[in-house]
N, C-alpha and C positions, 0 to 999 in steps of 0.2 A: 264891230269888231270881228276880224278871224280866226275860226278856230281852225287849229290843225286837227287834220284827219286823220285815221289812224285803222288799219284791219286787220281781222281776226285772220286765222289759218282758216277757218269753218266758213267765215263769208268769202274769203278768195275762192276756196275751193267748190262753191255753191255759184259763183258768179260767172266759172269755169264752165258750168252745164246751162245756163240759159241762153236765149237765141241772145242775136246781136242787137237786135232791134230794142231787147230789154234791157242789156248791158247801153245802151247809147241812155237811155233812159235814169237809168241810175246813175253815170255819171254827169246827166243834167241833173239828177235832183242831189248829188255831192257839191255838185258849186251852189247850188241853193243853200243845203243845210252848211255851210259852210259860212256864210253869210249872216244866217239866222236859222240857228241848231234846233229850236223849238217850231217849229214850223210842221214838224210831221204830231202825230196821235197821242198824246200820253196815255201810258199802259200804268194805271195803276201806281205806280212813285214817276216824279216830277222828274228826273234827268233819265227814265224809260222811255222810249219813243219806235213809233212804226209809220213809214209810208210803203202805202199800197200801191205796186208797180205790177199793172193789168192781174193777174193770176195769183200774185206771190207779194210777200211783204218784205220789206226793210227790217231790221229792229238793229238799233243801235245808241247808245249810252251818250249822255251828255255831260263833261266834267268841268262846271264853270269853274273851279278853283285851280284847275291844270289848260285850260282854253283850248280845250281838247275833247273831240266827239271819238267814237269807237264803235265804229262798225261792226258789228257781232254777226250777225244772221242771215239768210236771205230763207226763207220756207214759203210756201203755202199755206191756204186758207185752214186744210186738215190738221196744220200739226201748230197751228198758232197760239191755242194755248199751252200745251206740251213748253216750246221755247219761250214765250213769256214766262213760267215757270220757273226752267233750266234760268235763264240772264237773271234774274229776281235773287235766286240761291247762290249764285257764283259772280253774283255784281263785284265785291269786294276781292275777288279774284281777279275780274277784268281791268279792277283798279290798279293792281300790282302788276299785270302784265301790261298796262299804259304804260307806269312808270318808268318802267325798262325801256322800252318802246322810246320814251323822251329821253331818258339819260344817256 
């Protein structure tokens, strides 16, 4: 099954500042997780997720009830628990900005 994809304001504008060579990268592993959403890290609850792209990580939300992943983040090693945090406190947030998102 595929999920539609879905990004934050915070992952666009984070995806804006890395080389090109990283951005080809991430768009390879979008049609991947797109495929099969679980495929990158669980972070602590089951629809949490991170792949690590060379320096910096992924994190983004899994919503099998909406068939819909949500790209949140792109960061580095330094500040990776910081936003595992941040996405954990304001997931039901990201819930409600999906919805609009699909409606």
């Amino acid at each position: 099954m595929i999920y539609d994809i879905f990004t934050s304001k915070e992952f666009d504008k984070e995806l804006e500042k890395i080389s090109e060579e990283e951005k080809n990268k991430i768009i390879k592993l979008i049609d991947q997780i797109k495929e099969n959403p679980y495929v990158g890290d669980q972070l602590q609850i089951r629809s949490l997720r991170e792949k690590r792209i060379e320096e910096n990580r992924m994190y983004y939300l899994v919503f099998d009830d909406l068939k819909s992943i949500f790209l949140i983040a792109i960061s580095n090693k330094k500040d990776q628990q910081k936003m595992i945090d941040f996405i954990k406190e304001n997931i039901n947030t990201y819930r409600k900005i999906l919805k609009e998102f699909i409606n």
